[in-house]
C-alpha angles and dihedrals in degrees: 000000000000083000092070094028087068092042092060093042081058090042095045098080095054090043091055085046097056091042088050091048084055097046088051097053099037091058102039127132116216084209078064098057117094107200129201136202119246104167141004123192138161115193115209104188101329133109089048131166115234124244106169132328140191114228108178091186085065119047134099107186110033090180089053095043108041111017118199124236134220125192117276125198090194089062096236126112109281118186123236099219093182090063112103117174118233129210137209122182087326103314125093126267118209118184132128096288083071108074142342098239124036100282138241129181144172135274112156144298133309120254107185094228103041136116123231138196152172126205102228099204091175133346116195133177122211119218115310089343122109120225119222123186125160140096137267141207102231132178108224110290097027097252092123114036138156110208134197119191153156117225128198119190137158089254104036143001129196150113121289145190116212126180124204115207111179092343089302117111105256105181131358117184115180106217099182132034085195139050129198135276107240138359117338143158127259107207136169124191101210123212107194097277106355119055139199123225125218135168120207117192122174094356094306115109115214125204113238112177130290145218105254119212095252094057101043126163088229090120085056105037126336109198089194085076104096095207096052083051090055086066110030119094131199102248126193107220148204145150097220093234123139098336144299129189127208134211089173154272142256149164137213149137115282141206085230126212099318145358129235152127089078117195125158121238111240144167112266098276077051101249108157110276098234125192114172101348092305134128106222116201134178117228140159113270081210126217116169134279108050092260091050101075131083141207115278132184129210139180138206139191089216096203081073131002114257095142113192126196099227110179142322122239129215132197128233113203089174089260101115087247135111109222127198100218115164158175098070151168110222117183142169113249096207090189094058102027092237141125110227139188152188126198149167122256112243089127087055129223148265109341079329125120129212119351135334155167114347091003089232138103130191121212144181146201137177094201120077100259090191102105142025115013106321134173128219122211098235144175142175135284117229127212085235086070099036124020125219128009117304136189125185103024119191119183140189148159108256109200102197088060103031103220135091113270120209121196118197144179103233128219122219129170086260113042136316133278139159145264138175114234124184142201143176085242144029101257102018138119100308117209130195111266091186132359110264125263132246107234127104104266134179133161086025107193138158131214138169118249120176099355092306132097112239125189111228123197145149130231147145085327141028133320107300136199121211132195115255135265089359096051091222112162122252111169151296128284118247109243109170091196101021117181112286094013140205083035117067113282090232117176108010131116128262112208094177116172142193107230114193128247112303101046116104090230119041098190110045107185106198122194155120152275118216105221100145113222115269127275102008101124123204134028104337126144098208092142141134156091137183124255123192121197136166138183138184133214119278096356 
């Protein structure tokens, strides 16, 4: 008996300790948290996450490896059998000895939301001869083909876009009267059926010129379709004319110009959803118009800040179609064994373009979309389940109410602002649990602190936290380096999270700054870099 007596006197302190640490957790304020800033990145076009790529460095059998293609009326692949690869220390060499006809051979596959590129090491004409080099997105048998290229002439040089219908040229815009001195790099962020063009030369990516939404190429060739994807290549291309010279080619899925819309990925009562000792968020790989961006996911060990890029979702409404819905909450029903989401609409829906309705969609998996290239089953929203017109939606199972609680960003005719909904199930009929407030509102989220549920959202000012489920105000984080400081944050997103004991900061707040990208004029929300912030209790 003394024995033990004396075991639990040496275990006592670590016992109060535990119970302290508890306490101090169970009662704290977020108001009370002052958060710092640790990191700060924006990706443009890195961390990336490969999908094919052309190494001439590498290859044995060019002919094996990356076949040629010649016309075909019949709409089937058709080899071009005069076309010989050159090479030059390592990079290819395209001239006229090449081939009898412009060539066009193969890298890899489309995928509707990646990005693809070619290394132009030179590019040469010779006499009054112009000199084209570049790649193209073709469906089989090159009727229907969407080029990017760079083109170098006695009279003029530049970028261009050129769009093949039927095997008849359909559109050409020239984005660029220059190109550049030296080696660069020719890239195109696709978006399903419109594109955006860039240049990067020693690191630094230029904006050339882009696709918008409204002019799409879909009556030529829609690389949403499923089905068209299933029979489109990535080509490498070139007329053979003068001399080019590659370093290579590739193609992946990007983080895109920006990163925002940043929501963490959680279980259904919204506790983080942690794997490996990594916190895991969704968040918008951004190109530039607001239908032009996809669903990205990122991880993060948040005890430093080694943020991977870990895979892009993409949404089926049965349609035929990819969509690239996005700004979502995506969570792990553990009663049902099932991810869940739910998103906005930007991809559009059913046999539907551009947004609708509720301006929400739900969607499922049973396989885990967190990482690689993954598709949701999805399907729309209707007014008749969620009134009005909503943006950021975050969802979770209170189990004090029993009921599911929806959180949303509101549309009005004047501004946006926010409103819970709830509801007996997940995707069922959603009713007001308070009137919306008033106030400004974007990346509206909810989270328990201290054993309490907090709204977090992000205005005209700075980062705010509400009350839940009434959405009263009750202050403004304390940020000691906020996003655009020393100017107010306004509307971006707070993805602030408990960690548990071990971690050298127990609250992380993760978000997002709204720069758009240089030299892209008009409306265009290219925007967003990552912000990392933590905080401990009581200092």
């Amino acid at each position: 008996m003394i024995r033990y007596l004396l075991l639990f006197i040496c275990f006592l302190p670590g016992l109060t300790d535990l119970f302290a640490q508890n306490a101090d957790t169970d009662s704290v304020n977020p108001l009370d948290l002052k958060f710092h800033r640790l990191a700060v990145r924006r990706f443009i076009f890195s961390n990336n996450i490969p999908l094919s790529e052309f190494v001439p460095s590498e290859i044995v059998s060019f002919e094996s490896m990356h076949p040629a293609f010649a016309p075909s009326l019949s709409g089937k692949q058709q080899c071009d059998t005069s076309f010989h690869a050159k090479s030059n220390q390592g990079r290819l060499l395209l001239n006229k000895e090449c081939g009898k006809i412009p060539a066009s051979f193969y890298i890899g596959a489309v995928n509707p939301y990646a990005t693809y590129e070619i290394d132009i090491h030179s590019l040469s004409y010779d006499g009054d001869k112009a000199a084209e080099v570049g790649f193209e997105l073709a469906r089989l048998g090159l009727k229907d083909r969407v080029q990017l290229f760079a083109k170098s002439s006695s009279t003029e040089n530049g970028i261009y876009l050129r769009i093949y219908k039927d095997g008849n040229v359909e559109r050409e815009v020239k984005y660029s009267s220059t190109i550049p001195n030296g080696k660069f790099t020719l890239r195109a962020q696709l978006y399903g059926h419109s594109l955006g063009a860039f240049i990067e030369q020693y690191g630094h990516t230029t904006y050339l010129g882009y696709v918008s939404v409204k002019e799409n190429f879909s009556s030529v060739i829609d690389f949403r379709s499923v089905q068209t994807a299933a029979e489109s290549t990535f080509n490498l291309i070139s007329n053979l004319q003068g001399e080019a010279e590659i370093s290579g080619a590739r193609s992946f899925l990007s983080t895109g110009i920006g990163q925002a819309d940043i929501r963490l990925i959680s279980y259904e009562d919204l506790s983080p959803y942690m794997d490996q000792n990594r916190l895991w968020f969704t968040f918008s790989c951004r190109g530039i118009d607001i239908f032009q961006s996809a669903q990205g996911i990122l991880s993060v060990d948040p005890s430093v800040f080694d943020v991977r890029f870990e895979g892009m979702i993409v949404f089926d409404h049965g349609d035929g179609l990819l969509r690239n819905d996005y700004a979502s909450h995506l969570f792990y029903d553990r009663n049902t064994n099932e991810w869940k989401a739910y998103a906005c609409d930007f991809g559009g829906t059913a046999n539907r373009e551009l947004r609708s309705g509720s301006g929400l969609i739900t969607a499922t998996s049973s396989k885990d979309p967190r990482r690689g290239f993954s598709v949701m089953k999805a399907r729309r929203i209707e007014t008749s389940n969620i009134a009005g017109h909503n943006e950021d939606p975050c969802i979770f199972y209170d189990t004090n109410a029993k009921k599911w609680r929806l959180l949303t960003s509101v549309l009005t005719n004047r501004t946006i602002v926010s409103g819970t909904f709830e509801s007996d199930t997940w995707d069922g009929e959603f009713t007001p649990v308070a009137e919306p407030i008033k106030m400004n509102s974007t990346g509206t989220s909810i989270q328990k602190i201290g054993g309490k549920y907090y709204a977090f959202m992000g205005g005209l000012g700075n980062l705010r936290a509400h009350s839940y489920p009434d959405l009263k105000l009750l202050g403004e984080l304390n940020l000691d380096l906020q996003p655009h400081w020393p100017k107010p944050a306004q509307r971006v997103w707070a993805s602030l999270i408990p960690l548990p004991e071990g971690f050298p900061y127990r609250y992380v707040l993760l978000t997002m700054d709204r720069p758009n990208f240089p030299g892209i004029k008009g409306a265009n929300w290219s925007y967003g870099a990552l912000y990392f912030y933590g905080a401990n209790i009581g200092y």
